[in-house]
Backbone atoms as SQL, in Angstrom:
CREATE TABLE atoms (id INTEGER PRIMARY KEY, chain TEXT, resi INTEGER, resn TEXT, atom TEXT, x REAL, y REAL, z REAL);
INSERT INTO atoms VALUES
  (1, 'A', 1, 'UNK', 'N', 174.332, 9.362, -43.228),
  (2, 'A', 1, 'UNK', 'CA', 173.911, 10.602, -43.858),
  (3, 'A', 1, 'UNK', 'C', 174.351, 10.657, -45.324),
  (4, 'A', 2, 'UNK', 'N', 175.634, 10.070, -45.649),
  (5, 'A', 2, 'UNK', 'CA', 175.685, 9.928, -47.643),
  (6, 'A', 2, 'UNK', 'C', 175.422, 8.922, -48.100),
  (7, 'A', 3, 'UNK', 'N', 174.629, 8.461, -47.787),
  (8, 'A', 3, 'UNK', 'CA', 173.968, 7.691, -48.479),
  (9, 'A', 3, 'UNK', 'C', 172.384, 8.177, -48.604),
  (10, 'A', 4, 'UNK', 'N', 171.912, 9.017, -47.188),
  (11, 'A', 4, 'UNK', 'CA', 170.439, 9.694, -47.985),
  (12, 'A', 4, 'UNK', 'C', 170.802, 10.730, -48.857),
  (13, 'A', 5, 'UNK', 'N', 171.630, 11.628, -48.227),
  (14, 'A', 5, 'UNK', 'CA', 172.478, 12.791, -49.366),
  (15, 'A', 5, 'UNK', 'C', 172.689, 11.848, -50.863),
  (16, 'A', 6, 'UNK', 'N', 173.050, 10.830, -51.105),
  (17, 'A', 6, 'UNK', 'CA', 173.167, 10.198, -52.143),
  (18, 'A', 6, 'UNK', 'C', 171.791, 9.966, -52.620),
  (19, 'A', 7, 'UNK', 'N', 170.930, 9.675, -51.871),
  (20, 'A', 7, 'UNK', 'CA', 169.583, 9.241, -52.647),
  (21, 'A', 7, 'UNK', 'C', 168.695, 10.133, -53.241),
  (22, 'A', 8, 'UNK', 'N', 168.885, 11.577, -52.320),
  (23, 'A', 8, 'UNK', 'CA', 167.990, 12.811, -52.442),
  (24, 'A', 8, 'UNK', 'C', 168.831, 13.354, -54.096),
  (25, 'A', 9, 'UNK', 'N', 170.078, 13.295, -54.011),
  (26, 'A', 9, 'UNK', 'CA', 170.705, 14.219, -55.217),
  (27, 'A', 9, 'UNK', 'C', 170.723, 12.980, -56.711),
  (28, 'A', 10, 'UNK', 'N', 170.542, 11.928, -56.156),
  (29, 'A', 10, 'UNK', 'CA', 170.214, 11.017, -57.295),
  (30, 'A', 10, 'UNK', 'C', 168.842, 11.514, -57.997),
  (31, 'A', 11, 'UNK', 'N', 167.991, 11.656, -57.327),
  (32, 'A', 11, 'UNK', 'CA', 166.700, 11.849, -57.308),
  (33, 'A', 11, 'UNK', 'C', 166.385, 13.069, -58.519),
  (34, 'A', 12, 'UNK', 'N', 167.204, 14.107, -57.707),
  (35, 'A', 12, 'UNK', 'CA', 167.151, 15.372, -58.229),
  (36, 'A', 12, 'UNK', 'C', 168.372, 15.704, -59.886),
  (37, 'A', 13, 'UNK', 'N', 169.359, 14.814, -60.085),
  (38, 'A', 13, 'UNK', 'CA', 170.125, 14.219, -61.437),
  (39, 'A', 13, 'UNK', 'C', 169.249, 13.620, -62.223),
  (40, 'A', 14, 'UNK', 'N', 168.662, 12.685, -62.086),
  (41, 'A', 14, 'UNK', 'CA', 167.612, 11.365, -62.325),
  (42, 'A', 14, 'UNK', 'C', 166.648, 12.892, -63.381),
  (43, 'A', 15, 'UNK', 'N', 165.878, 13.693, -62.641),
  (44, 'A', 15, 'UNK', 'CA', 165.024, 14.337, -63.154),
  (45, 'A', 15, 'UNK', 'C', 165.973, 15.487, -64.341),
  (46, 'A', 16, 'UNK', 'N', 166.430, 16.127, -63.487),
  (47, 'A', 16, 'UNK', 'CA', 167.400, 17.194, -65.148),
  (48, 'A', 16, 'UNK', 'C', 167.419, 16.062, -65.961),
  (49, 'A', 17, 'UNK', 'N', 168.069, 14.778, -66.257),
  (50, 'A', 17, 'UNK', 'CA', 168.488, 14.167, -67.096),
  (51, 'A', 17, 'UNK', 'C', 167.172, 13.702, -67.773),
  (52, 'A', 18, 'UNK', 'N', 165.576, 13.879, -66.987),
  (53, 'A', 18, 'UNK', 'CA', 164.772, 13.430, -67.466),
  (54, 'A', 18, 'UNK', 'C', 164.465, 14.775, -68.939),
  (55, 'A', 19, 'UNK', 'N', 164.605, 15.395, -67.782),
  (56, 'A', 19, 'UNK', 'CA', 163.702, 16.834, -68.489),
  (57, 'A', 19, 'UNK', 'C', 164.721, 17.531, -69.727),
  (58, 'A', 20, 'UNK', 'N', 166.380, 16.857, -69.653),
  (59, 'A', 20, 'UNK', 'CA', 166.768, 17.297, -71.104),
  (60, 'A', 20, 'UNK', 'C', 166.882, 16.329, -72.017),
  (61, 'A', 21, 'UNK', 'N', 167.171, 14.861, -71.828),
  (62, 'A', 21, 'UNK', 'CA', 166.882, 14.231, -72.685),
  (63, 'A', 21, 'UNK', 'C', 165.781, 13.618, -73.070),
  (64, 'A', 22, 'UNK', 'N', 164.732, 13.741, -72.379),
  (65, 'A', 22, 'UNK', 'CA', 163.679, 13.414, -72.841),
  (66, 'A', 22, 'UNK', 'C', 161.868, 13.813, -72.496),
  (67, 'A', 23, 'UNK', 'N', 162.455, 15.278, -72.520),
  (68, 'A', 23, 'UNK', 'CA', 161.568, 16.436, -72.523),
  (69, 'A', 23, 'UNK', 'C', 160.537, 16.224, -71.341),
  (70, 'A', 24, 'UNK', 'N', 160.381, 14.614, -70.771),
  (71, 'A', 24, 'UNK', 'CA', 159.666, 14.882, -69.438),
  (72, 'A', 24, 'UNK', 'C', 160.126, 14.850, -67.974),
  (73, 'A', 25, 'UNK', 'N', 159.062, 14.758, -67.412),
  (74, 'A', 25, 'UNK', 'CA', 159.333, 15.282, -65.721),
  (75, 'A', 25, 'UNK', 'C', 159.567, 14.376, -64.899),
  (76, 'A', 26, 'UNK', 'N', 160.416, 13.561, -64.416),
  (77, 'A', 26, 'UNK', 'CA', 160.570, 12.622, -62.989),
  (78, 'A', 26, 'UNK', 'C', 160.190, 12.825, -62.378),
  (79, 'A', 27, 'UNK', 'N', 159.677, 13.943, -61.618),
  (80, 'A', 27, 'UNK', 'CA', 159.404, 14.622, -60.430),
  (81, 'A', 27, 'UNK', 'C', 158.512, 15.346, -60.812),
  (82, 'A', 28, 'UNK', 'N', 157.005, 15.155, -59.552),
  (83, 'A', 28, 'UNK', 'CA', 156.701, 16.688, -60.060),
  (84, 'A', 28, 'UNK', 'C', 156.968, 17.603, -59.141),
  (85, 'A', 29, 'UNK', 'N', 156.894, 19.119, -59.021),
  (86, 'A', 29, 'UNK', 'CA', 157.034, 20.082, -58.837),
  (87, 'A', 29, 'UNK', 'C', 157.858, 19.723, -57.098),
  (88, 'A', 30, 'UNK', 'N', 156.269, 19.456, -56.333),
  (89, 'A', 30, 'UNK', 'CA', 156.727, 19.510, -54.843),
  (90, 'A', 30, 'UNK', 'C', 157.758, 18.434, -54.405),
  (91, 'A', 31, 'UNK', 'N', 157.490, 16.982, -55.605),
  (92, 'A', 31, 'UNK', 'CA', 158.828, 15.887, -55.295),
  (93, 'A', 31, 'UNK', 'C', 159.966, 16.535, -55.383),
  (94, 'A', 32, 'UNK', 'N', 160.078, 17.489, -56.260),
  (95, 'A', 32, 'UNK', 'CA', 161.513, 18.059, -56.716),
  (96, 'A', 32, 'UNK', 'C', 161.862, 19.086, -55.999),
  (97, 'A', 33, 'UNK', 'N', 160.897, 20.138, -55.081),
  (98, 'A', 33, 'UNK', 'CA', 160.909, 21.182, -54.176),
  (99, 'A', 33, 'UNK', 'C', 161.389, 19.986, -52.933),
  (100, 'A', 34, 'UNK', 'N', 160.905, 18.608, -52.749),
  (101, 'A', 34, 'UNK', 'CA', 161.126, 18.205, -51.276),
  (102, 'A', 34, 'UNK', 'C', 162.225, 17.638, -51.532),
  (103, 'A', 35, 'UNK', 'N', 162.858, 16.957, -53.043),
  (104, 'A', 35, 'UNK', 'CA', 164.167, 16.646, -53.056),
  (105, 'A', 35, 'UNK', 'C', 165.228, 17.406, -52.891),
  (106, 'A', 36, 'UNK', 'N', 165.279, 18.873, -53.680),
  (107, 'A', 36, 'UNK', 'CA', 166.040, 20.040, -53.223),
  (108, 'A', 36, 'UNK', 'C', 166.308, 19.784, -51.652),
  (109, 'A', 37, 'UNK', 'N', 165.204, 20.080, -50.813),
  (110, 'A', 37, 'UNK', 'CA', 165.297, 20.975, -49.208),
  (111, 'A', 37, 'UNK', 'C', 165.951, 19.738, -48.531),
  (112, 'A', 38, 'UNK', 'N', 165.459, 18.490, -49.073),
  (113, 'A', 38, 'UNK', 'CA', 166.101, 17.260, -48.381),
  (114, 'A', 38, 'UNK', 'C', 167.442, 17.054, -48.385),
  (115, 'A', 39, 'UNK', 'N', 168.304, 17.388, -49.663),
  (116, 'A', 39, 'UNK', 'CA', 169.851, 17.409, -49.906),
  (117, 'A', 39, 'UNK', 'C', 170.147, 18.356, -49.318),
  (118, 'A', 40, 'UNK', 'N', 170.042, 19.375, -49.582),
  (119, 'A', 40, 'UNK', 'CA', 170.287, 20.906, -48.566),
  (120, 'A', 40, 'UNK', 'C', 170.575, 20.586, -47.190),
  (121, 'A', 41, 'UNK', 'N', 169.393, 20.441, -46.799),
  (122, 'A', 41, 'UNK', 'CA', 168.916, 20.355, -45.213),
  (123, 'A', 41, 'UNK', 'C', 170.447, 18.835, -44.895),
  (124, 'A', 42, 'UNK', 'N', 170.430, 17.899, -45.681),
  (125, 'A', 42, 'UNK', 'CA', 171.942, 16.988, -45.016),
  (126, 'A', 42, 'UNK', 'C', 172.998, 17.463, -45.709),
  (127, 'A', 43, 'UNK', 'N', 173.262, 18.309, -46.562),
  (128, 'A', 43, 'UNK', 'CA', 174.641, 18.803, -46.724),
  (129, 'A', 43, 'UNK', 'C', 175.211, 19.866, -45.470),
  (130, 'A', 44, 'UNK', 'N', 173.925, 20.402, -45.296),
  (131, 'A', 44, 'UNK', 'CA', 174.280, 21.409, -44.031),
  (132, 'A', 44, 'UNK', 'C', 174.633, 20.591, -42.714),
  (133, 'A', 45, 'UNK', 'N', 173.650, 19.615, -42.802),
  (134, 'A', 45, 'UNK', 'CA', 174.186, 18.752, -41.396),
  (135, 'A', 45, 'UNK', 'C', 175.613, 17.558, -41.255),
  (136, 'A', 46, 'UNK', 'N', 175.659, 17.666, -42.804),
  (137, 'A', 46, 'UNK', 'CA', 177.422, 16.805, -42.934),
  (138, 'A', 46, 'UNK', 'C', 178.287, 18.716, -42.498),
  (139, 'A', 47, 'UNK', 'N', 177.875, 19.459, -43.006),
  (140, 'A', 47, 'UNK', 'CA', 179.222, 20.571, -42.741),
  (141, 'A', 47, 'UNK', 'C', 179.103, 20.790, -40.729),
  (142, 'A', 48, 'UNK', 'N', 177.901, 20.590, -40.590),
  (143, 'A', 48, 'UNK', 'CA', 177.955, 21.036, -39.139),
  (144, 'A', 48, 'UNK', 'C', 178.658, 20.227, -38.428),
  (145, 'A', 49, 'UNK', 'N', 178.093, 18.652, -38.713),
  (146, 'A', 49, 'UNK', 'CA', 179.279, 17.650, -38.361),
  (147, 'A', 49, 'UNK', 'C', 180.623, 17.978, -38.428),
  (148, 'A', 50, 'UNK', 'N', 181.005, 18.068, -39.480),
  (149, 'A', 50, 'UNK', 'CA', 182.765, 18.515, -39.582),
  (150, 'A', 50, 'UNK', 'C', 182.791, 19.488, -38.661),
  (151, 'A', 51, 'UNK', 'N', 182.223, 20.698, -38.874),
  (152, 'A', 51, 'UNK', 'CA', 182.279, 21.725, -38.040),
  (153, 'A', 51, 'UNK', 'C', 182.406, 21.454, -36.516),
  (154, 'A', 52, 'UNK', 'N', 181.522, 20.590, -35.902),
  (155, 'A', 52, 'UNK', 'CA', 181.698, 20.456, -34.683),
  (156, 'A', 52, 'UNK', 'C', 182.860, 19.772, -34.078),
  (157, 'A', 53, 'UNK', 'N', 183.568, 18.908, -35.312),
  (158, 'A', 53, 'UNK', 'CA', 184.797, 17.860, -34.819),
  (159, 'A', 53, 'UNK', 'C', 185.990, 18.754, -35.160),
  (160, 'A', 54, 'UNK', 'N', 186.014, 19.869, -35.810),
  (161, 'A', 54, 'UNK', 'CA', 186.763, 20.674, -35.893),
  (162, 'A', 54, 'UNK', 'C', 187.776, 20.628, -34.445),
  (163, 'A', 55, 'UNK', 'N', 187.366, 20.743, -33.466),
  (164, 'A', 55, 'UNK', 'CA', 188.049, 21.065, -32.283),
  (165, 'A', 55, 'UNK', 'C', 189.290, 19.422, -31.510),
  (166, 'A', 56, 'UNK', 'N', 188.431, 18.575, -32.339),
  (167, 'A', 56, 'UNK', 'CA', 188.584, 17.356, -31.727),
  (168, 'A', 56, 'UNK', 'C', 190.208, 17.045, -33.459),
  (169, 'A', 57, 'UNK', 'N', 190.111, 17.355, -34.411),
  (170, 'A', 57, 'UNK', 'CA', 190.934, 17.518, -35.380),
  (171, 'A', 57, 'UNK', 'C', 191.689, 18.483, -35.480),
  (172, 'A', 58, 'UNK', 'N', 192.701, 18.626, -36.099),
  (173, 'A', 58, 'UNK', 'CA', 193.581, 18.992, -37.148),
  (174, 'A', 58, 'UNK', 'C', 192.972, 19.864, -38.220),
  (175, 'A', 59, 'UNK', 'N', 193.403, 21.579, -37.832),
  (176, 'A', 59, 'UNK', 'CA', 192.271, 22.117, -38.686),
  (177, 'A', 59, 'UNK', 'C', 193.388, 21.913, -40.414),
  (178, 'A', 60, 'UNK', 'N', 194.755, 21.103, -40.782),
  (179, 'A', 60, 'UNK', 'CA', 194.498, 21.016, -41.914),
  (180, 'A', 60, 'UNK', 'C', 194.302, 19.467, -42.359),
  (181, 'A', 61, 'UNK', 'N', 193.643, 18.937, -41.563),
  (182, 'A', 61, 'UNK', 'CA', 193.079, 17.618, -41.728),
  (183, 'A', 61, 'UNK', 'C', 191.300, 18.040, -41.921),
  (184, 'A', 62, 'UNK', 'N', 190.865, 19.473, -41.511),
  (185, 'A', 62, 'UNK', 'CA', 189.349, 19.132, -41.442),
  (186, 'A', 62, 'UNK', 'C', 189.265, 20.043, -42.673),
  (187, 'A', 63, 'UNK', 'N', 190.728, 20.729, -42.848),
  (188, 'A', 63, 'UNK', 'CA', 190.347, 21.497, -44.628),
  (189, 'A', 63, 'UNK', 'C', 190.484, 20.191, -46.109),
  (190, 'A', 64, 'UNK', 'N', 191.303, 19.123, -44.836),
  (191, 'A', 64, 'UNK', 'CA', 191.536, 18.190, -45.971),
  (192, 'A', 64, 'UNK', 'C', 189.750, 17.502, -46.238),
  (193, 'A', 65, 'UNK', 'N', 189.492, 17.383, -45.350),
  (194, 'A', 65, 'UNK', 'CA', 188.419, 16.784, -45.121),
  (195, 'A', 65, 'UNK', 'C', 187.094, 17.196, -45.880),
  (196, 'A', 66, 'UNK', 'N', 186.432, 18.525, -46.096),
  (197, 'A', 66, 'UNK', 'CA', 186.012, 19.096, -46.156),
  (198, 'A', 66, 'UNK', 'C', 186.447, 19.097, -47.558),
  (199, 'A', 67, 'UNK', 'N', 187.408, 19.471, -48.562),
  (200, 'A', 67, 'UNK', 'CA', 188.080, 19.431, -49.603),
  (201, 'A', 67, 'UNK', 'C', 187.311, 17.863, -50.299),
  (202, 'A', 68, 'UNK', 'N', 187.852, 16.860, -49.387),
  (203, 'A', 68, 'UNK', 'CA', 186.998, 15.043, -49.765),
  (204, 'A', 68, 'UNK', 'C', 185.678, 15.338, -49.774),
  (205, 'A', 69, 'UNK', 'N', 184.962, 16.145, -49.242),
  (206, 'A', 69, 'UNK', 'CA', 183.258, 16.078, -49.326),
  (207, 'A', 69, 'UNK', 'C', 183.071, 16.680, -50.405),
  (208, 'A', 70, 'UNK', 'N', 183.283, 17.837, -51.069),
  (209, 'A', 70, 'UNK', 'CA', 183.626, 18.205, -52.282),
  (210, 'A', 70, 'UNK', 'C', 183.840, 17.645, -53.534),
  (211, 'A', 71, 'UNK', 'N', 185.146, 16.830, -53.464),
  (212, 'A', 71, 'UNK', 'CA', 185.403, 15.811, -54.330),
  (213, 'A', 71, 'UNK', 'C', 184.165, 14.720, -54.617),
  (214, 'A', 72, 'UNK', 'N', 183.829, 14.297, -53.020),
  (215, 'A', 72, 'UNK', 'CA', 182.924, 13.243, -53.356),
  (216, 'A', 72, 'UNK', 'C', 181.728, 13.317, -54.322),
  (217, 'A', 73, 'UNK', 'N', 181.005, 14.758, -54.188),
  (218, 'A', 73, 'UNK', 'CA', 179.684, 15.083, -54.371),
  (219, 'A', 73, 'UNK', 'C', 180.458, 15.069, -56.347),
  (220, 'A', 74, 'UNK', 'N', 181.358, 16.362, -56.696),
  (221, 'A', 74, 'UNK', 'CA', 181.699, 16.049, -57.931),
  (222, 'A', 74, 'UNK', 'C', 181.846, 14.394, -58.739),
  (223, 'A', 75, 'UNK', 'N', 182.656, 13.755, -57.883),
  (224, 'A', 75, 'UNK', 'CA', 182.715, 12.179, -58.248),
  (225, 'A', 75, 'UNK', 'C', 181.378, 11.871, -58.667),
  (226, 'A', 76, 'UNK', 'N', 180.614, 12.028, -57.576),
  (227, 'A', 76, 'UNK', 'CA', 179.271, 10.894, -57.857),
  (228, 'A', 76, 'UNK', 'C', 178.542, 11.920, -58.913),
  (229, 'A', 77, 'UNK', 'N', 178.618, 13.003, -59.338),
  (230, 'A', 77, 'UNK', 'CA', 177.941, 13.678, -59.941),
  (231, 'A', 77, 'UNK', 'C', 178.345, 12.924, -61.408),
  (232, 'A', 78, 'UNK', 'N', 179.668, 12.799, -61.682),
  (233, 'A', 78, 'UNK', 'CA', 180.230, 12.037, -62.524),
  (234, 'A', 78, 'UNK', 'C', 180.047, 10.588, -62.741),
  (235, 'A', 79, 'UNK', 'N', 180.099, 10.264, -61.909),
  (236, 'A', 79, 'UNK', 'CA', 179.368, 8.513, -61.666),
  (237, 'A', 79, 'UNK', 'C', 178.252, 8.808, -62.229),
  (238, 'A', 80, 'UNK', 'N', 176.663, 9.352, -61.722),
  (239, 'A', 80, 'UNK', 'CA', 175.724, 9.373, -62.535),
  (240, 'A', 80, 'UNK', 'C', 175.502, 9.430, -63.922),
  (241, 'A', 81, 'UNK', 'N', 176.041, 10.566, -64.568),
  (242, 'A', 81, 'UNK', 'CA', 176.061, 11.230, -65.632),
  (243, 'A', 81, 'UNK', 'C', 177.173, 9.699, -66.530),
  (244, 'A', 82, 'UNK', 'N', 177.610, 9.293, -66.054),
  (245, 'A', 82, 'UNK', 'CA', 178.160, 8.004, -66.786),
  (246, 'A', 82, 'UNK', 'C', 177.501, 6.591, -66.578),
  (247, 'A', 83, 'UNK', 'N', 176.277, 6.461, -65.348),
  (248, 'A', 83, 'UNK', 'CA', 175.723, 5.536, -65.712),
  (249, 'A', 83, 'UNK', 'C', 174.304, 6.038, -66.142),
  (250, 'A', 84, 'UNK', 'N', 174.067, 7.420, -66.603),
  (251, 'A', 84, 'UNK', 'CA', 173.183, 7.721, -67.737),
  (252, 'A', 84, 'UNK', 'C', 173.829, 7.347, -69.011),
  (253, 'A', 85, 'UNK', 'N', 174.884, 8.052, -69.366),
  (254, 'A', 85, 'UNK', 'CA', 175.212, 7.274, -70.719),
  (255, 'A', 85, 'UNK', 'C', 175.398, 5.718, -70.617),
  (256, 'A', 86, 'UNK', 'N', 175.647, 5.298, -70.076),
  (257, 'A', 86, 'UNK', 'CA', 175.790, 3.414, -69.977),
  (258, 'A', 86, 'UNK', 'C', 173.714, 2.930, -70.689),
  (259, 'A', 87, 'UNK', 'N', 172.956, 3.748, -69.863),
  (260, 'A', 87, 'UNK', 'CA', 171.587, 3.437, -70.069),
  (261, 'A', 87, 'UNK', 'C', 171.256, 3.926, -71.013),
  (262, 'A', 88, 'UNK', 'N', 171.728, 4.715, -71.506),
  (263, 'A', 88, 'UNK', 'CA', 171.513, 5.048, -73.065),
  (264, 'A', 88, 'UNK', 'C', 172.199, 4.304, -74.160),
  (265, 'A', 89, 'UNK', 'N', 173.094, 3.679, -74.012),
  (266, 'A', 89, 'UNK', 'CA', 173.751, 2.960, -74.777),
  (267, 'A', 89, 'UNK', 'C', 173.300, 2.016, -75.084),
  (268, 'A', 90, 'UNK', 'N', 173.085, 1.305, -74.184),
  (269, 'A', 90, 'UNK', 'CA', 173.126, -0.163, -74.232),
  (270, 'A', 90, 'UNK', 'C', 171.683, -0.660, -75.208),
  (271, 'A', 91, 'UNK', 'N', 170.754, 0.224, -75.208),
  (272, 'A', 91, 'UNK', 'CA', 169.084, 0.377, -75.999),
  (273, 'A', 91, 'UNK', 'C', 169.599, 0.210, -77.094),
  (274, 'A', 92, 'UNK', 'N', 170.778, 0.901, -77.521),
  (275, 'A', 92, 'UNK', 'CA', 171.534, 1.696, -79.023),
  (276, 'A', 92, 'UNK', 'C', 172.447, 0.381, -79.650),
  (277, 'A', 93, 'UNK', 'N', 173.100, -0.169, -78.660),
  (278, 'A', 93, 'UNK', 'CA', 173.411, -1.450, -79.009),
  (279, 'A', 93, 'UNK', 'C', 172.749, -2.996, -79.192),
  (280, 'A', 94, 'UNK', 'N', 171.472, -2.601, -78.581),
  (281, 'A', 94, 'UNK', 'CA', 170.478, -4.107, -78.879),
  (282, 'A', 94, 'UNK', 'C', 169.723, -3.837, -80.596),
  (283, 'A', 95, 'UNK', 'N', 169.661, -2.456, -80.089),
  (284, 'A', 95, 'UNK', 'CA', 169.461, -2.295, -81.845),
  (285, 'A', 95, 'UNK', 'C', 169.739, -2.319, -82.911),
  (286, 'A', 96, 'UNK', 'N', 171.013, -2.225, -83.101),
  (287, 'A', 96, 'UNK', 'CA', 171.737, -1.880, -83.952),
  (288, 'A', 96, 'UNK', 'C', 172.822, -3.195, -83.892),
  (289, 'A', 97, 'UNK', 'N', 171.835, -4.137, -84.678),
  (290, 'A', 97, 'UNK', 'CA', 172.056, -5.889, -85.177),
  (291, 'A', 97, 'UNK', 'C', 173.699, -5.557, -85.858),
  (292, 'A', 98, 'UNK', 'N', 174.202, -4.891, -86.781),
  (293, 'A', 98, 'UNK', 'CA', 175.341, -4.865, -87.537),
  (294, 'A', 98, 'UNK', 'C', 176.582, -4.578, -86.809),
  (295, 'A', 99, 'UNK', 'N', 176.052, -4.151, -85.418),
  (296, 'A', 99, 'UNK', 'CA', 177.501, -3.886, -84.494),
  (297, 'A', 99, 'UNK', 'C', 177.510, -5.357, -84.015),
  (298, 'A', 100, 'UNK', 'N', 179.123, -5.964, -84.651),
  (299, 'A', 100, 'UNK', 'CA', 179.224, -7.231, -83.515),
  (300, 'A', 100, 'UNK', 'C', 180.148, -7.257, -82.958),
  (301, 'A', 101, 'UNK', 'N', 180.412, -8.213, -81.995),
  (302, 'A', 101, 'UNK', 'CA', 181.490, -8.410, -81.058),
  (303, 'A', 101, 'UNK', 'C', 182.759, -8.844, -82.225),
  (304, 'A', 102, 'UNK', 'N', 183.823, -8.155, -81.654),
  (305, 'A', 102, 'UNK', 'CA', 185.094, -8.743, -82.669),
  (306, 'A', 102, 'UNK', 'C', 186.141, -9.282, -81.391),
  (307, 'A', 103, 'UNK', 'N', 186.479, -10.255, -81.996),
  (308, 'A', 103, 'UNK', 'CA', 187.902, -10.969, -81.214),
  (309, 'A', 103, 'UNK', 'C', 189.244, -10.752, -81.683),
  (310, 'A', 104, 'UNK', 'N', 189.531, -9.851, -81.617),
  (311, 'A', 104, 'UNK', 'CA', 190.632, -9.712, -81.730),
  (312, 'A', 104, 'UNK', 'C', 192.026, -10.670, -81.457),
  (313, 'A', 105, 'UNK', 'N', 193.062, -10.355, -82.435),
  (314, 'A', 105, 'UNK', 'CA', 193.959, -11.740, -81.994),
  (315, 'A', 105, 'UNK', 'C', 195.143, -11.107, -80.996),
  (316, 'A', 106, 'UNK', 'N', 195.166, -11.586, -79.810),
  (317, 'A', 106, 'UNK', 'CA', 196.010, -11.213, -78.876),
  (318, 'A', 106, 'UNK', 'C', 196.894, -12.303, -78.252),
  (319, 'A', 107, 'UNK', 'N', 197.314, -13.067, -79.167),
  (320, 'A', 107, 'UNK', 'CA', 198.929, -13.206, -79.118),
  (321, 'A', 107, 'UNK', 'C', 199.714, -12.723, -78.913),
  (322, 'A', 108, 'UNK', 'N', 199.501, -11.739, -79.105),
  (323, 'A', 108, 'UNK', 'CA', 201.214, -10.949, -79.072),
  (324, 'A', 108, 'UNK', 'C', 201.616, -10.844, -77.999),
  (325, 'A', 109, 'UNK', 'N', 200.742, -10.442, -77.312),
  (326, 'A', 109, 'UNK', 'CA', 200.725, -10.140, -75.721),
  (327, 'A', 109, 'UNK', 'C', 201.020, -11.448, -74.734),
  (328, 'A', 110, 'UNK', 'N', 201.421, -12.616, -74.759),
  (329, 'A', 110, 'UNK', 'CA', 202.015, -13.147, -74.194),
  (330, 'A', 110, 'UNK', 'C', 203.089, -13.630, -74.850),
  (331, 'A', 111, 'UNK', 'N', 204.277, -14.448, -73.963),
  (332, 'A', 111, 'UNK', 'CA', 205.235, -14.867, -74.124),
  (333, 'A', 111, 'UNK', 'C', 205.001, -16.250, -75.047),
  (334, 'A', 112, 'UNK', 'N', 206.081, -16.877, -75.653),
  (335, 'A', 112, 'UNK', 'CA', 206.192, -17.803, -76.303),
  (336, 'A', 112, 'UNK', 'C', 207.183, -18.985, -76.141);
């Protein structure tokens, strides 16, 4: 289930990021209405899950728990949004001939 939850909210990142940096649409309307209901519809069924093992756990293991699903969704929200800037970059660096690689001298850093 997070990994379609991962694919549906990729989907639905993928498009905002379309529509502010570059004024068009990833999605149209009903892709983006069926990507919504699709993340929805398995976030509710990851909480029901927890919910139901509730009894079989540790209710401050299933607040811990529950707390990690949270985290996760922020994480990857962050993961995206950093391999959008990675894909924006890298265009910026094939272009831009005068940026070069420098080698720095790192001697120092070992023993002698």
């Amino acid at each position: 289930m997070f990994s379609e939850y991962e694919h549906w909210v990729n989907r639905i990142i993928q498009h905002l990021y379309y529509q502010k940096e570059k004024g068009e649409s990833y999605l149209t309307k009903d892709e983006l209405k069926t990507a919504i209901e699709k993340s929805d519809e398995i976030a509710k069924k990851i909480g029901l899950e927890l919910n139901s093992m509730r009894f079989w756990i540790n209710d401050d293991i299933y607040v811990h728990t529950v707390t990690q699903l949270e985290l996760f969704k922020e994480i990857q929200l962050k993961m995206d949004t950093l391999r959008m800037n990675i894909d924006k970059l890298l265009p910026y660096l094939t272009t831009k001939q005068e940026l070069k690689l420098v080698r720095y001298d790192r001697s120092f850093m070992y023993k002698k």
